[in-house]
C-alpha angles and dihedrals in degrees: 000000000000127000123244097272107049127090141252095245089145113081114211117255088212129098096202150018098243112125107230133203109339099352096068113086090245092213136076092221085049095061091038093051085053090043099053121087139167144175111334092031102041100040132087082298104050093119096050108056123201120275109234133233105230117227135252115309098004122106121234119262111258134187129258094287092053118097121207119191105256122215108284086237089064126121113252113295122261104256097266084055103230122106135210090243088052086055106046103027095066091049093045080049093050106051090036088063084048095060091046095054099046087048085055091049097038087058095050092047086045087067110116081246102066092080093176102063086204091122105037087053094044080046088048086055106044079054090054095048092049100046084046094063095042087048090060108038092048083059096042095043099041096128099059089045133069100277099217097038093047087054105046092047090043090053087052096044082042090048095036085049094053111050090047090050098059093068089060100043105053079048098054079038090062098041094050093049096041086055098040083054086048091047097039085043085075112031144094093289132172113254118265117273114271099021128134126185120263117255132169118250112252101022141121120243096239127190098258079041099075092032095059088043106040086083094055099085089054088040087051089039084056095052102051093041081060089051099041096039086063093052095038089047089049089051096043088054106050087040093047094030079054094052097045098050088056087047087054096045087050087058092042088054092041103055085057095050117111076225087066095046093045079058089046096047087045097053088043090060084048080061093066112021125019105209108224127199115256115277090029105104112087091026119132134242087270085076090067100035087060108068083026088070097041085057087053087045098048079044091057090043094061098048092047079057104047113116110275116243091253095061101041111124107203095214096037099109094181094069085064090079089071093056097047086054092050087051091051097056093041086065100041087055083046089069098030093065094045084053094056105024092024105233130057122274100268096199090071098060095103093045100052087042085066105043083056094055092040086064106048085054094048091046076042098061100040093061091051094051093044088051083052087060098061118123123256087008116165119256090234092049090047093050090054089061106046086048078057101053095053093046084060102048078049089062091038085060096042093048082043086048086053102043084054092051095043102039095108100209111078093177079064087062109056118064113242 
C-alpha cells in the first residue's frame, strides 16, 4: 500500500482482473452489494467517501503512524508500537456504530408521520454505505479476522446492501433515461428507418431542390422520435416504477426479517469487540499492508486487462463485465486504503467518478433495449429506443474514454 503520492513504478503479474479461489466474492449478491452505489458514492465525489464519525467510545481509525493503546493483556507491542488490531478494529468499530446510528434514524423517519420519506431514504443510504465498508474490509482483510465469522457476516451485509440498493437504482435508472428522451426529442437525430425524401411526381431534382429537401428525413427523424419519446417515456416508467416499488416492498420486508435482526445483532457485537483470527494480536501493521496491497495489485491487474480503445466495440455489451470488475476492486482498494492510511486515495477520485458513471449508462442502456423488447410495441415508440440505447453506449464509451484519461497510474495501462 502506497501513499498518494507515491507512483506506480510495479507493474501487475497478473493478465486479468478475475478474482480467482478465495479472493473472488463468491456471490452474486456479494459482488452486487459492492457494485451499487448511490448518492454519496455515485456523485462528483464517488471516488472520495465520507470520512465517519466513530461512534461512542471508539476511537477513530487512524494510519500507520498512528498508535492506538492495545489491550493490557496483549502480547508485547511490534517495534513501531502500533499493532494491526489497534488499526482495523477502530475502523470495524467505526463503521459498525454508523451503521447503528443510520438503522436508528431510518426507523424514526420510517413513522407514517413522517409524509416526506427524505429522511428515511438519506438514513437508507448512510445504512448502505456502512454495510458496504464493512463488507469490504471484512473480504480484504480476511486473514487477520475469524474466517468463519468475517464471512458469514460479509454474505448478510452483502445481502442487507443489495436489496436496499435496487429502490434507488431503478429510480436513478428512470430519471437518467426520461431526461436523455427529453434531451435526444430535440437534437440533431437519423432519420427514421425506412424513410425517403418527398418529392413531387414529375419533377426535376434541381439544385434548390435538394437543398430545400436534404434536411426532410431528419426533419422527419425528428418527428417520429417526438411521437415515439412520449410513448417510450410512458412505457420506461411503468416497466422501471413497477421495478422500484417491488424493490421497495423487498426492503420493506427485509428490514422486518429475523435475518435482518440476527445482522443487526451481529454488527452491534463488531461495535464492542472485532474477532481476530488466532495469532493476530500483537501483529504488526505488516499484517494489514499485506492483503491491502494485493487488493492494489488485483486493482492494477484488472485495469491492465480492460479492452484497448482500438478494439471497443460501442454496442458489445459483453466487454462491460470487465469494467464492472475493474469498478469493484477499485472500491475494495478504496477502503482498504482508509483502513491502513486513514483517509481514501485522493488521486482516484476522477477514476472511480467515471466508472460510475460507466455503469449507470450501461444499466441505462439495458433497460432501453429490454423495453425495446416489449411485444406489440409502436414503431415510433420502438425507434425512440433504440435511438436511446445508442445514446447510452455513447455515454458508456465517453465515461470509458475519462477513466483512461484520469487513472492516474500510466505504468497500469500498458501489459507487461
Amino acid at each position: 500500500m502506497r501513499r498518494p503520492d507515491h507512483p506506480t513504478t510495479t507493474r501487475p503479474t497478473a493478465v486479468n482482473g478475475a478474482l480467482p479461489g478465495p479472493e473472488s466474492p463468491e456471490s452474486p449478491e456479494a459482488r452486487e452489494a459492492l457494485e451499487a452505489d448511490g448518492p454519496g458514492g455515485g456523485g462528483p465525489g464517488a471516488g472520495v467517501p465520507e470520512r465517519t464519525v466513530p461512534g461512542a467510545g471508539a476511537p477513530e481509525a487512524g494510519g500507520p503512524d498512528h498508535a492506538v493503546p492495545g489491550p493490557t493483556t496483549a502480547p508485547p507491542l511490534p517495534t513501531d508500537g502500533v499493532t494491526a488490531e489497534a488499526v482495523l478494529a477502530p475502523y470495524l468499530q467505526g463503521q459498525a456504530a454508523d451503521f447503528l446510528r443510520s438503522l436508528r434514524l431510518h426507523r424514526e423517519h420510517s413513522a407514517p408521520s413522517d409524509a416526506g420519506g427524505q429522511g428515511a431514504e438519506a438514513a437508507a443510504r448512510a445504512l448502505r454505505r456502512s454495510a458496504r465498508r464493512i463488507s469490504g474490509s471484512l473480504h480484504t482483510f480476511r486473514t487477520v479476522l475469524d474466517p468463519v465469522w468475517a464471512d458469514h457476516l460479509r454474505t448478510e451485509l452483502a445481502w442487507l446492501s443489495g436489496t436496499l440498493a435496487r429502490e434507488h437504482a431503478y429510480a436513478g435508472r428512470l430519471t437518467r433515461l426520461l431526461d436523455a428522451l427529453h434531451q435526444l426529442s430535440g437534437a440533431t437525430l437519423p432519420a427514421a428507418r425506412g424513410t425517403k425524401p418527398a418529392t413531387k411526381p414529375g419533377t426535376q431534382p434541381a439544385t434548390t431542390t435538394a437543398a430545400r429537401t436534404a434536411g426532410a428525413p431528419e426533419a422527419q427523424g425528428r418527428a417520429v422520435l417526438g411521437v415515439g419519446a412520449a410513448r417510450a417515456g410512458a412505457l420506461l416508467e411503468r416497466q422501471l416504477t413497477l421495478a422500484r416499488t417491488r424493490a421497495h416492498s423487498a426492503a420493506l420486508q427485509a428490514l422486518g426479517s429475523s435475518r435482518f435482526h440476527a445482522v443487526a445483532d451481529a454488527v452491534a457485537l463488531l461495535a464492542s469487540e472485532v474477532p481476530l483470527a488466532p495469532g493476530t494480536t500483537g501483529r504488526g501493521t505488516e499484517a494489514l499492508l499485506e492483503p491491502a496491497e494485493r487488493a492494489e495489485q488485483r486493482l492494477l491487474a484488472a485495469v491492465v486487462a480492460l479492452p484497448a480503445d482500438e478494439s471497443a466495440e460501442p454496442y458489445n455489451e459483453a466487454q462491460d463485465a470487465a469494467w464492472h470488475q475493474a469498478r469493484l476492486l477499485l472500491r475494495l482498494h478504496r477502503y482498504a486504503h482508509e483502513v491502513v492510511l486513514g483517509a481514501a486515495d485522493p488521486v482516484l477520485t476522477g477514476a472511480g467518478h467515471a466508472l460510475d458513471l460507466h455503469r449507470d449508462a450501461a444499466e441505462a442502456a439495458a433497460a432501453a433495449a429490454a423495453a425495446a423488447r416489449t411485444p406489440r410495441i409502436a414503431p415510433a415508440t420502438a425507434y425512440a429506443l433504440g435511438v436511446l440505447h445508442a445514446d447510452q453506449r455513447h455515454e458508456v464509451e465517453a465515461a470509458r474514454a475519462v477513466f483512461r484519461e484520469t487513472w492516474p497510474y500510466a505504468t497500469a495501462m500498458t501489459a507487461p
